[in-house]
C-alpha positions as CSV (number, residue, x, y, z in Angstrom):
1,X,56.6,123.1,-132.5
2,X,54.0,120.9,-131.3
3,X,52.9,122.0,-127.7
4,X,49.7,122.2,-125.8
5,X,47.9,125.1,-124.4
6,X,49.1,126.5,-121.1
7,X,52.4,127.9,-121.1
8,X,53.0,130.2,-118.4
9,X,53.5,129.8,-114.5
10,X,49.7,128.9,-113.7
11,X,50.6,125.6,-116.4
12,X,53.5,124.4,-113.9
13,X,52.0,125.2,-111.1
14,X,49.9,122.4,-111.6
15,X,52.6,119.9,-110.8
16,X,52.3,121.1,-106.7
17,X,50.7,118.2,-104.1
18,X,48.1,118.7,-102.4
19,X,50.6,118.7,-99.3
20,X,52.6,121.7,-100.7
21,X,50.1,124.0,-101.0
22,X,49.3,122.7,-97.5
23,X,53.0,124.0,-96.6
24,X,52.2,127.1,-98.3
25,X,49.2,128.0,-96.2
26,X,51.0,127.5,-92.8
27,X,53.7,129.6,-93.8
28,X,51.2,132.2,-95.1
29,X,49.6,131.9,-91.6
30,X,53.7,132.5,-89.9
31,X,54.1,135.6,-92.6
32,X,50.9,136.9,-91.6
33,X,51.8,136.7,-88.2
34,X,55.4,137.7,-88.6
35,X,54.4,141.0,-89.9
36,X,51.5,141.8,-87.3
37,X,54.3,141.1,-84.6
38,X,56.9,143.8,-86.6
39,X,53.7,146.0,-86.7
40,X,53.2,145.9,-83.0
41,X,56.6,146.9,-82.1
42,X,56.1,150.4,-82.6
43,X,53.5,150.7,-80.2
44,X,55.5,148.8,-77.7
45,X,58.1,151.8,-78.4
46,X,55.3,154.4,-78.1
47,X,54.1,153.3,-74.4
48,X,57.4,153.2,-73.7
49,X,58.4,156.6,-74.2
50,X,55.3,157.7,-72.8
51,X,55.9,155.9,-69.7
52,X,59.5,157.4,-69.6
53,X,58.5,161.0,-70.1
54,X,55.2,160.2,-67.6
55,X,57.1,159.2,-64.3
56,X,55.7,155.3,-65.4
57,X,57.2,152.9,-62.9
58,X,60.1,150.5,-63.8
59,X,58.0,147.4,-63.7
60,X,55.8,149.2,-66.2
61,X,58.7,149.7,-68.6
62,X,59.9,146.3,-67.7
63,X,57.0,144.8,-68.7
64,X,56.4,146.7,-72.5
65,X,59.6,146.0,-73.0
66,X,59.6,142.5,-72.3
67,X,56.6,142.4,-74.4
68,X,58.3,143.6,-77.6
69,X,61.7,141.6,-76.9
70,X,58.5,138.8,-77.3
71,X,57.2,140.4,-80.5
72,X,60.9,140.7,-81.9
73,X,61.6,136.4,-81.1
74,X,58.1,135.9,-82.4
75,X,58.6,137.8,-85.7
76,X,62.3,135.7,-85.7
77,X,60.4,132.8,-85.4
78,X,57.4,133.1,-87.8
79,X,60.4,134.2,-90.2
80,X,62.5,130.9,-90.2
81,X,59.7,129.1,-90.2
82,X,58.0,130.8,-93.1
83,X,61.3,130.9,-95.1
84,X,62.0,127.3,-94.4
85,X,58.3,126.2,-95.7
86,X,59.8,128.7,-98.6
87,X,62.4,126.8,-99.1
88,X,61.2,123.2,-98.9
89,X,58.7,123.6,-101.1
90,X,60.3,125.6,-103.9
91,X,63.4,122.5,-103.8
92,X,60.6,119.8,-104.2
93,X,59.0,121.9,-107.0
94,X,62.3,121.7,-108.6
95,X,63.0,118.6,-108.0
96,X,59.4,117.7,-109.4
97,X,60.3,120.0,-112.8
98,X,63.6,118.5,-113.3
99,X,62.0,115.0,-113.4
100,X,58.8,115.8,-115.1
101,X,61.1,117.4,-118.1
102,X,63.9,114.7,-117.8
103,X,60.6,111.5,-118.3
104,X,59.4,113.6,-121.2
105,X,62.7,114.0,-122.9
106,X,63.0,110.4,-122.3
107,X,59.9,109.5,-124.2
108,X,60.7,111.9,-127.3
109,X,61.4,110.5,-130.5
110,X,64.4,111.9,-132.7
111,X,61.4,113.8,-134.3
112,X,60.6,115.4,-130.9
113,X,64.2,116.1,-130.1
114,X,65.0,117.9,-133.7
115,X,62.1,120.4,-132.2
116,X,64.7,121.7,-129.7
117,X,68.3,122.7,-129.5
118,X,70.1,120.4,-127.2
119,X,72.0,123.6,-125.4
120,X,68.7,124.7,-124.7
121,X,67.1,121.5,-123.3
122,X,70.1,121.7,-121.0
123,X,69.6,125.3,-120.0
124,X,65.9,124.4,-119.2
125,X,66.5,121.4,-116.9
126,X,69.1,123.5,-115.0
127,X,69.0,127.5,-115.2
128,X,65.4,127.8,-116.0
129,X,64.7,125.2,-113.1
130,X,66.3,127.4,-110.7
131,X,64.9,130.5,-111.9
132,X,61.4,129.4,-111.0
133,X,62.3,127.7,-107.9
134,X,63.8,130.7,-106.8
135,X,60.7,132.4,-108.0
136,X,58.5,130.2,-105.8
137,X,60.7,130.7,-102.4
138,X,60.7,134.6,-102.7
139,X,57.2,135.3,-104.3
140,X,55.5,132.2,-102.5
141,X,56.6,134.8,-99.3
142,X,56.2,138.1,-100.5
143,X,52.8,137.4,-102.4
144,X,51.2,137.3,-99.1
145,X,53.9,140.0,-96.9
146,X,52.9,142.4,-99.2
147,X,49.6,142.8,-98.9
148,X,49.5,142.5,-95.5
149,X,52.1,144.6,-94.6
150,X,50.8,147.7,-96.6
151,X,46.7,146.9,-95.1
152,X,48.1,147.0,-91.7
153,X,51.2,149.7,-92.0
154,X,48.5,152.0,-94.1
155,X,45.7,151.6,-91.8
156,X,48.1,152.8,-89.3
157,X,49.3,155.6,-91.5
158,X,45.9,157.1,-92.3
159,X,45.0,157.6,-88.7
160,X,48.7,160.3,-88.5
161,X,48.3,163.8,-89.2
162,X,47.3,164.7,-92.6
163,X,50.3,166.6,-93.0
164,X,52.6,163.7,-92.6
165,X,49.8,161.3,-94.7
166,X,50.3,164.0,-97.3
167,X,54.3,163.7,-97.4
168,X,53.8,159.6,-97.6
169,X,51.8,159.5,-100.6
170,X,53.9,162.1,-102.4
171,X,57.1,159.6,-101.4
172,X,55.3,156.5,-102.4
173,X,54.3,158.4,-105.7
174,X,57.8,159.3,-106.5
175,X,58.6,155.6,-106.0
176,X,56.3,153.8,-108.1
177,X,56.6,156.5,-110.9
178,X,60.5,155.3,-110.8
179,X,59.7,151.4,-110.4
180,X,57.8,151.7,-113.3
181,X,59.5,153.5,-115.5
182,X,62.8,150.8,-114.6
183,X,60.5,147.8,-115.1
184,X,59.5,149.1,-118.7
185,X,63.2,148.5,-119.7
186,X,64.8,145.7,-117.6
187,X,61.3,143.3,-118.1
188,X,62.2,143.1,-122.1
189,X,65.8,142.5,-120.8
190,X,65.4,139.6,-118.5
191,X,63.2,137.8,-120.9
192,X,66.7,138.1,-123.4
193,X,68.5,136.3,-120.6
194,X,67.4,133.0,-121.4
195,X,68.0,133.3,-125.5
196,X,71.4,134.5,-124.2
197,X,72.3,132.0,-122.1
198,X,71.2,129.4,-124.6
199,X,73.7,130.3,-126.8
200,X,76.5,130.6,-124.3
201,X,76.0,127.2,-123.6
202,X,75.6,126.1,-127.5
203,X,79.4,127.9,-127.4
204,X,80.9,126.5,-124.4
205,X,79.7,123.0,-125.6
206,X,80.7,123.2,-129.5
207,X,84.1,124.4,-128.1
208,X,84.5,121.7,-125.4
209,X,83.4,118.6,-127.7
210,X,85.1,120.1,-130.8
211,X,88.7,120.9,-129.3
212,X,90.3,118.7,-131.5
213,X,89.4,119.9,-134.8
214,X,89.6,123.1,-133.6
215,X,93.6,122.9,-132.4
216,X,93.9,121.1,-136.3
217,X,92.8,123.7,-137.8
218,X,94.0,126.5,-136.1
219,X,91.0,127.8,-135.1
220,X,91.6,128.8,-131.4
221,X,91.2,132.9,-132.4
222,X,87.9,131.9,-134.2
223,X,86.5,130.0,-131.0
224,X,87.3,132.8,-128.3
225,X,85.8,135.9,-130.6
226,X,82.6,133.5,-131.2
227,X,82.6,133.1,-127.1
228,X,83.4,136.8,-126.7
229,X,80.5,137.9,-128.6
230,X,78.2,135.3,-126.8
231,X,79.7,136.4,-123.6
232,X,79.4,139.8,-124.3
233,X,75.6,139.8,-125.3
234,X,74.6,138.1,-122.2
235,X,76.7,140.7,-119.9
236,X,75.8,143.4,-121.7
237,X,71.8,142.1,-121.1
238,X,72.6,141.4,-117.2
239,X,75.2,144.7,-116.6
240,X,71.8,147.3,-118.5
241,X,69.0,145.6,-116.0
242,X,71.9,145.6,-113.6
243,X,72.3,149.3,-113.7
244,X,68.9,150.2,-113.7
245,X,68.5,148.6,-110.4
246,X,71.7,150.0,-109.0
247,X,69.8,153.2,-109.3
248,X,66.5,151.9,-107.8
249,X,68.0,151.3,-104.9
250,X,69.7,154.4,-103.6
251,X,66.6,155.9,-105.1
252,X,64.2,154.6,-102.8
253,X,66.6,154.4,-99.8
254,X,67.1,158.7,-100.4
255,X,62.8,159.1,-100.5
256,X,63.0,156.5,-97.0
257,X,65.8,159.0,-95.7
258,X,63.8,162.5,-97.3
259,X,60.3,160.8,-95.7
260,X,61.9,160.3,-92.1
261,X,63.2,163.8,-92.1
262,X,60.3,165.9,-93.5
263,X,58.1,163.9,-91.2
264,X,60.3,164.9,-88.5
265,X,60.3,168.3,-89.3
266,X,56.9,168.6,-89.6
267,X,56.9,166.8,-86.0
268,X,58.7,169.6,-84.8
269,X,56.2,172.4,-86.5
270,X,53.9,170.6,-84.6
271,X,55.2,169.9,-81.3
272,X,56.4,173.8,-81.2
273,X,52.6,174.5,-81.9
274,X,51.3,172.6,-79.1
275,X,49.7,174.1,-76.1
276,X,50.9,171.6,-72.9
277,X,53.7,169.6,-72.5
278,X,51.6,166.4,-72.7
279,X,50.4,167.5,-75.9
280,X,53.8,167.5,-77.3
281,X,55.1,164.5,-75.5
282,X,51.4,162.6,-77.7
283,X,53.2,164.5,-80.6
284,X,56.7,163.0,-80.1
285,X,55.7,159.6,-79.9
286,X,53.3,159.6,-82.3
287,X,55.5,160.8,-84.5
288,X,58.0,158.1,-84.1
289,X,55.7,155.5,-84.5
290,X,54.6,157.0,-88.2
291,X,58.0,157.3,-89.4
292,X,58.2,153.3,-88.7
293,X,55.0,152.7,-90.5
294,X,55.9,154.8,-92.9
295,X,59.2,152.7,-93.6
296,X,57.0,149.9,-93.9
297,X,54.5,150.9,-96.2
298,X,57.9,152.2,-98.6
299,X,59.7,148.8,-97.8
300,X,56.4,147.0,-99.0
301,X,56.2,149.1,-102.3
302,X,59.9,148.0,-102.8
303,X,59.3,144.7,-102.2
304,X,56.6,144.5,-104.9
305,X,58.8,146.1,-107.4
306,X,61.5,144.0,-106.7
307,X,58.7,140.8,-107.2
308,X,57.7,142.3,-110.8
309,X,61.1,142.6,-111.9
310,X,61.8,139.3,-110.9
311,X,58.5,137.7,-111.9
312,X,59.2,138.1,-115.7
313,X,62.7,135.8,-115.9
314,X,60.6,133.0,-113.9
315,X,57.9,133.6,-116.2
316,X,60.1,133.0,-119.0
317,X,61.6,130.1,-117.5
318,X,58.5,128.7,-117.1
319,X,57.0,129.3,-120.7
320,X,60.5,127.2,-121.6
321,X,59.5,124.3,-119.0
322,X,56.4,124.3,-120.6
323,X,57.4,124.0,-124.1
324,X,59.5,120.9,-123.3
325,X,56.8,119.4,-120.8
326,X,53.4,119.9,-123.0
327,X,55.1,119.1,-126.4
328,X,53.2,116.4,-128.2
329,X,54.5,113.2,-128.8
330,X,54.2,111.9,-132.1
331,X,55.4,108.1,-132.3
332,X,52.2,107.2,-129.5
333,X,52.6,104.1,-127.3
334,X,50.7,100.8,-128.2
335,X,49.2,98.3,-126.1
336,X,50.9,95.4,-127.9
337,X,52.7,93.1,-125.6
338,X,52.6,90.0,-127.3
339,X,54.0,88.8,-130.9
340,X,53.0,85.9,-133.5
341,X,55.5,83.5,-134.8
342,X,55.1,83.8,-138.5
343,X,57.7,83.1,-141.2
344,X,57.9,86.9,-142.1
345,X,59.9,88.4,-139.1
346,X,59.9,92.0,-140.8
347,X,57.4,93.5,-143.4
348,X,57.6,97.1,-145.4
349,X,54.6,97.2,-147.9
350,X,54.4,100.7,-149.7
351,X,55.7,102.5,-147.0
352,X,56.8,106.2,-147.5
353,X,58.8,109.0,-145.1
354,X,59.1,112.3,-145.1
355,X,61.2,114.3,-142.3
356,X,59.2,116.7,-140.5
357,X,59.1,119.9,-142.3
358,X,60.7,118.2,-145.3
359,X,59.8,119.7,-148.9
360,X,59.7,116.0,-150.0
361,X,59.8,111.8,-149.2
362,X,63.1,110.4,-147.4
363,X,61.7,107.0,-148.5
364,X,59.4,106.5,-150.9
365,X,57.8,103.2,-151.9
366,X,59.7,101.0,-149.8
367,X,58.3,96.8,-150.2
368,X,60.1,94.0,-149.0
369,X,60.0,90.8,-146.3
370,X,62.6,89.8,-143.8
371,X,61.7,86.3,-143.2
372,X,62.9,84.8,-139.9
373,X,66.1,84.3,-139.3
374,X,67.5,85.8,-142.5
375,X,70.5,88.0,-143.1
376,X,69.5,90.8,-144.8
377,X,71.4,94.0,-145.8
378,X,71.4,97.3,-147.1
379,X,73.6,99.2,-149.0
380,X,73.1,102.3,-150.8
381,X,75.1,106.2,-151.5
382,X,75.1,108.3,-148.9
383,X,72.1,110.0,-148.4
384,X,70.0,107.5,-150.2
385,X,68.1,106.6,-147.3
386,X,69.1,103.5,-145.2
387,X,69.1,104.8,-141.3
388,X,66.1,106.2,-142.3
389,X,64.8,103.0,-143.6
390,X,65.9,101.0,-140.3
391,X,64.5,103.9,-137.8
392,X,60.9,102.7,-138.7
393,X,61.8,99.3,-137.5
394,X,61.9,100.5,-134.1
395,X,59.9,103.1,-134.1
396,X,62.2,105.6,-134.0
397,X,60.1,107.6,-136.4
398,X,57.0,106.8,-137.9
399,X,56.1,106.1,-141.5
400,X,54.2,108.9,-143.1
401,X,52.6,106.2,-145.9
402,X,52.4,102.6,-145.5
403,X,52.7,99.8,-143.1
404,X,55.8,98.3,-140.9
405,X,54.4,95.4,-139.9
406,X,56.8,92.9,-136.8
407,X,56.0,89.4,-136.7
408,X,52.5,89.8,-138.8
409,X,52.1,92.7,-136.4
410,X,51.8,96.1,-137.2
411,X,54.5,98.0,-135.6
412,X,52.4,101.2,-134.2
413,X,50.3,98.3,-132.2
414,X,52.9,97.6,-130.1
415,X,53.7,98.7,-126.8
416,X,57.0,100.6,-127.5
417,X,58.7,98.8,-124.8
418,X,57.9,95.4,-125.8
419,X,58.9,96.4,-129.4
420,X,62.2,97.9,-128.5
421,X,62.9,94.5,-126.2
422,X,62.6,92.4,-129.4
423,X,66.0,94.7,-131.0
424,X,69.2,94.7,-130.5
425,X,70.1,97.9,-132.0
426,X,73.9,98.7,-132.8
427,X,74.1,102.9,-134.0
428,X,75.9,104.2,-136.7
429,X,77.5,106.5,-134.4
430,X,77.9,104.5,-131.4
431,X,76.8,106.0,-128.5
432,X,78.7,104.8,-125.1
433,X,78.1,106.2,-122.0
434,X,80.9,107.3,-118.5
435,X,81.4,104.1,-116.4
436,X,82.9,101.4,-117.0
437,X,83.0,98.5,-120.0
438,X,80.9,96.1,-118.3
439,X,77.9,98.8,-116.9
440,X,78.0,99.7,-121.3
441,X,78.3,96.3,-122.4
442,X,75.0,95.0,-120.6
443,X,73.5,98.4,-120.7
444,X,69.7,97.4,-121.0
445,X,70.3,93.8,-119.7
446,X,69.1,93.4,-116.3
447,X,69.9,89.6,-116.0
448,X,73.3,90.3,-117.5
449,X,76.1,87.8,-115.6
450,X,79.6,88.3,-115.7
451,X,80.0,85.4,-118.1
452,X,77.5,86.9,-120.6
453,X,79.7,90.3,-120.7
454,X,82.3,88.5,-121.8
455,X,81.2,86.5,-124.3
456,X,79.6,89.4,-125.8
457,X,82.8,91.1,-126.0
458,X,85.0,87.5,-127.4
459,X,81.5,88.2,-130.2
460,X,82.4,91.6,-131.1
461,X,86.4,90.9,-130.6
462,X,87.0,93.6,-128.0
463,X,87.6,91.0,-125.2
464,X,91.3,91.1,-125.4
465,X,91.2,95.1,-125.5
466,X,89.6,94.7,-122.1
467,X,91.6,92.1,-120.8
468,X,94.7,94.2,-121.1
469,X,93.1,97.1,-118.9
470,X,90.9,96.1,-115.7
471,X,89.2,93.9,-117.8
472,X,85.5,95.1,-117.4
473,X,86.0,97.9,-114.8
474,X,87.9,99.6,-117.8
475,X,86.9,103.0,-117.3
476,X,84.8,104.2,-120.1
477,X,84.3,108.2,-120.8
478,X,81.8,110.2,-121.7
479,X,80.4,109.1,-125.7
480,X,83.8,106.8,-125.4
481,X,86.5,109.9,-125.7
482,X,89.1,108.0,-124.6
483,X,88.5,105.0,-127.0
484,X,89.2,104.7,-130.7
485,X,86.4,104.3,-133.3
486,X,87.0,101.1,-134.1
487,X,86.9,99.9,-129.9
488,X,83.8,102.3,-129.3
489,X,81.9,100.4,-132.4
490,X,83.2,96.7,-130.8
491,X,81.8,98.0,-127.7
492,X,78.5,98.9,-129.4
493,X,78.1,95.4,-130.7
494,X,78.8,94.1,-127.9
495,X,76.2,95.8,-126.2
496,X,73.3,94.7,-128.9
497,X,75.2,91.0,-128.7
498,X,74.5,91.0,-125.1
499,X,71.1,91.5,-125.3
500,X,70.2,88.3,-127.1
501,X,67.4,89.9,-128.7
502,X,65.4,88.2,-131.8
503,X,66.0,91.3,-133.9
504,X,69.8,92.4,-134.8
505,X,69.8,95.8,-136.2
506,X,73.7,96.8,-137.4
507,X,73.8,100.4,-138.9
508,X,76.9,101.0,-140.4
509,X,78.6,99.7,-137.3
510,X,81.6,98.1,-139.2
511,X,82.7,101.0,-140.8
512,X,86.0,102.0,-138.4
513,X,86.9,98.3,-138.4
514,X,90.3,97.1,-140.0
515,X,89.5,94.1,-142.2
516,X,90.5,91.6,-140.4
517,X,88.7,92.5,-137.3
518,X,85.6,92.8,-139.9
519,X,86.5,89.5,-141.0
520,X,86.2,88.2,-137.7
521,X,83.2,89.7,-136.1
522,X,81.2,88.9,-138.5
523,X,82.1,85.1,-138.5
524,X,82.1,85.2,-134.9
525,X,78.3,86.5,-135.3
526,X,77.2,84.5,-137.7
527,X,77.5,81.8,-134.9
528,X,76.1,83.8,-132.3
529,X,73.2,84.8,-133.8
530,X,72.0,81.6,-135.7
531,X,68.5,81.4,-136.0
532,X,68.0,85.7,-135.6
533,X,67.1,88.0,-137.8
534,X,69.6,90.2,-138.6
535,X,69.3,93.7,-140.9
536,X,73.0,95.3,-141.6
537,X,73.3,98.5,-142.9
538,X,77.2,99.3,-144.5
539,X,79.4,100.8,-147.5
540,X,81.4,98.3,-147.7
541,X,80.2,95.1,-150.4
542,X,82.7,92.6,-149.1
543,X,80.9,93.0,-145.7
544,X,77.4,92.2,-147.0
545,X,78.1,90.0,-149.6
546,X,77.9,87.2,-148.0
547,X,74.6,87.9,-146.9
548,X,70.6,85.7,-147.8
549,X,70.1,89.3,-149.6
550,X,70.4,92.5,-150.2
551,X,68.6,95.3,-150.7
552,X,70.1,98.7,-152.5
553,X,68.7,101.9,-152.3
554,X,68.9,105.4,-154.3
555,X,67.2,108.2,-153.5
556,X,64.6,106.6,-151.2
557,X,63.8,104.2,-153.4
558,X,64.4,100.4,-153.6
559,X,67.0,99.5,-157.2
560,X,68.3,96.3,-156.0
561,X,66.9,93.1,-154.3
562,X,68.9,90.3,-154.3
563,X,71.6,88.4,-154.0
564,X,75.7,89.4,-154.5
565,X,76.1,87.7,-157.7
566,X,72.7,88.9,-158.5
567,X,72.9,92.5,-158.4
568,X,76.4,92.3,-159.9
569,X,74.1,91.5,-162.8
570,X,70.7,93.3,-162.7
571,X,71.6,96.4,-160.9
572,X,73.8,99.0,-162.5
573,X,74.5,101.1,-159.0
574,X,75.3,97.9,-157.4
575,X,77.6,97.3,-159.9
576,X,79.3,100.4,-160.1
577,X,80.2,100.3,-156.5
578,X,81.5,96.8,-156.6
579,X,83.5,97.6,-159.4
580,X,85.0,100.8,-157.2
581,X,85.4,98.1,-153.8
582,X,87.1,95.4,-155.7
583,X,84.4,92.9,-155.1
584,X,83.2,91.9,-158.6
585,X,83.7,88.6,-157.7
586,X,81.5,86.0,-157.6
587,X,80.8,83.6,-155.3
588,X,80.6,80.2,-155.7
């Protein structure tokens, strides 16, 4: 796979403004302060209990406890605001993901898009999006809690008796030594996840889109123990890291709970042990003040664990992210925006192509001219090469050996756009899109009337389909699921008819057509497209024969060039599959 340098979450971070890492600062400013506030409530609570033990006047007490009622809002405060700034600018950085990965997807190439399973590219636009995003709002936060929180709950600590210091550390020991050892297995786990849910979705989808061939054959038992097993690898992945934190948990809430009483005890040791009453009362309070800085130092140690074992997932994500964003195009953008009127509207000369990764040449020596305005098609076995052959013509792949060249032009000078404007390309497998007839019809066509739509449709004889359902509001499903092959390929000419283009690129788009209707598309093209050029890819002889000439193809390589009653003559394969078809005649 083809990707840059720069993989992890420093790569993506990349993609902030200027004005989000703003955002982040001011809410590192409201943390910072949210945390000194929760810090100061303690000693509010000290004075307090002083004054009440002292004989301290009401308005004394009053007024510390006003003071931390004040700290408390404040801390409320700083923590909305902070967790909103969070929030905002971890959607955005989604958002900003989601549409960085969805351009570059756009811009790939079928070469590109054979790099990556298309259950994954899913999963990484969607799960691994919110992985990081969540990342970003809870580490974006907790990166700079943290530290705080254990400077100014430590510093507070280490000025306690040495006794209860000594208890702290021990706890605080005890708790990393656990967080550790439960990071060393769940980190391998959550980077699984992903993988896992990759495949659950590659099983969900082949289900879904396959249920028909899958209730024909029986094969319903199959399906559910292939989704089982999927669905048992991921919850086995989630339940082990799962359980490991279930007992992380409890864990460090029992060394909170053991801290808070063996500081206690020791409080009493040393409360028992002092000489005046004033001395104890310093004791007491003193005492309840380190057991709440002691519950923040712990907290903060458990809030840094529970960023590590999070961290790796988003990591992962963002490694995936990565891969999709810094992948390397390979068919690279002319500058091209402007064409020659020559009499040769298409030109192969030597041209050779080899699949990425391919042991050997698709095509292989491939020389011919389409002059303007010709009809020229290509017929060959399956496998021998022709939507190969056609792909170079708009660049859906590039030729490995040898020159395209598009109106005297070669076709890597031109600005992919302006290139792709000059086609009207109809698939082999027509691809159709949920809305309705008249958004797929003049899909590409800005300019496209109401008129235009249905003239395209009289062109490729689906009009009267139309007509008989709500005409071009006819609701259209996803990849045409409620339509039959034969309507979905009407609708794909239709859609290249529309566009008017000077380039008409048919691949094989006849083939689910009763005769008849084949009959009568193509006559009602031939009018249409006077004056076009016009390359048709198809199986079937008595739909090409009537073309300027034709071009056969075996193994990648050029056989036949001619003429029907030409080939029907010189070329032996041609022959043979005429003779199959029924269409040795010739023409007069």
């Amino acid at each position: 796979m083809y990707v840059r340098e720069g993989s992890g979450m420093k790569s993506i971070l990349r993609f902030l403004k200027w004005s989000h890492w703003a955002l982040i600062a001011v809410m590192a400013v409201f943390i910072s302060l949210q945390v000194w506030l929760d810090l100061e409530i303690p000693g509010y609570m000290t004075r307090i209990t002083i004054l009440l033990n002292s004989g301290g006047t009401a308005d004394e007490i009053l007024a510390e406890g006003i003071s931390m009622i004040g700290c408390s809002i404040g801390s409320v405060i700083c923590s909305v605001a902070a967790g909103g700034f969070a929030a905002y600018v971890a959607s955005e950085f989604a958002k900003i993901l989601r549409r960085k990965q969805f351009t570059k997807v756009q811009s790939f190439s079928p070469e590109e898009m054979s790099r990556f399973d298309i259950y994954s590219l899913i999963t990484r636009s969607t799960n691994d999006v919110t992985q990081v995003q969540l990342a970003v709002a809870r580490t974006s936060q907790l990166v700079v809690k943290v530290p705080v929180m254990v400077y100014i709950a430590l510093s507070k600590v280490a000025t306690g008796s040495w006794e209860w210091t000594e208890v702290t550390a021990i706890g605080i020991i005890a708790i990393v030594i656990v967080q550790i050892f439960a990071l060393g297995y769940v980190i391998p786990r959550y980077r699984r996840v992903q993988k896992f849910t990759d495949g659950m979705n590659r099983t969900v989808r082949e289900s879904l889109s396959g249920v028909r061939v899958i209730r024909a054959f029986n094969a319903d038992d199959y399906q559910n123990a292939k989704a089982d097993k999927a669905n048992d690898e991921l919850t086995e992945n989630n339940l082990f890291a799962s359980r490991l934190l279930a007992f992380t948990r409890p864990f460090n809430g029992v060394v909170q709970n053991i801290l808070t009483v063996a500081i206690y005890l020791l409080g009493a040791e040393i409360i028992l042990a002092s000489a005046t009453y004033e001395d104890a009362l310093t004791v007491f309070s003193n005492m309840i003040v380190f057991s709440s800085y002691v519950l923040y130092v712990v907290s903060s140690f458990i809030l840094l664990a529970h960023v590590a074992m999070g961290l790796p997932r988003a990591l992962v994500s963002a490694r995936r992210i990565n891969e999709v964003i810094n992948t390397d195009i390979r068919v690279l953008n002319g500058d091209r925006k402007d064409s020659e009127d020559t009499d040769v509207c298409i030109s192969f000369k030597d041209v050779s192509f080899a699949y990425p990764d391919s042991k050997g040449d698709t095509l292989t020596d491939i020389t011919f001219d389409v002059r303007r305005g010709e009809t020229v098609a290509i017929i060959g076995q399956t496998g021998s090469g022709k939507t190969s052959l056609i792909n170079l013509i708009p660049r859906m792949f590039d030729a490995t050996g040898g020159t395209v060249t598009i109106d005297g032009i070669d076709a890597k000078d031109y600005d992919l756009d302006f290139l792709r404007s000059k086609i009207g390309f109809a698939t082999q497998k027509p691809v159709l899109f949920s809305g309705t007839a008249g958004f797929n019809i003049g899909y590409g066509c800005e300019d496209c009337t109401e008129d235009r739509l249905w003239e395209s449709a009289r062109v490729a004889c689906i009009d009267t389909f139309l007509k008989s359902k709500d005409g071009m509001s006819t609701k259209i499903e996803q990849m045409g699921a409620n339509l039959s092959g034969g309507q979905k390929q009407r609708l794909s000419i239709a859609r290249a008819v529309c566009k008017k283009p000077e380039i008409y690129i048919f691949d094989d788009t006849f083939s689910a057509l009763d005769f008849k209707t084949d009959v009568n598309v193509r006559r009602n093209l031939r009018k249409e497209t006077s004056g076009s050029t016009i390359i048709i890819v198809s199986q079937r002889i008595g739909t090409i024969a009537d073309a300027d000439r034709i071009i056969v193809l075996s193994d990648g390589r050029i056989v036949g060039n001619g003429k029907h009653d030409e080939l029907l003559r010189t070329c032996e394969i041609y022959r043979e599959m005429a003779k199959i078809q029924g269409c040795m005649e010739v023409s007069s």
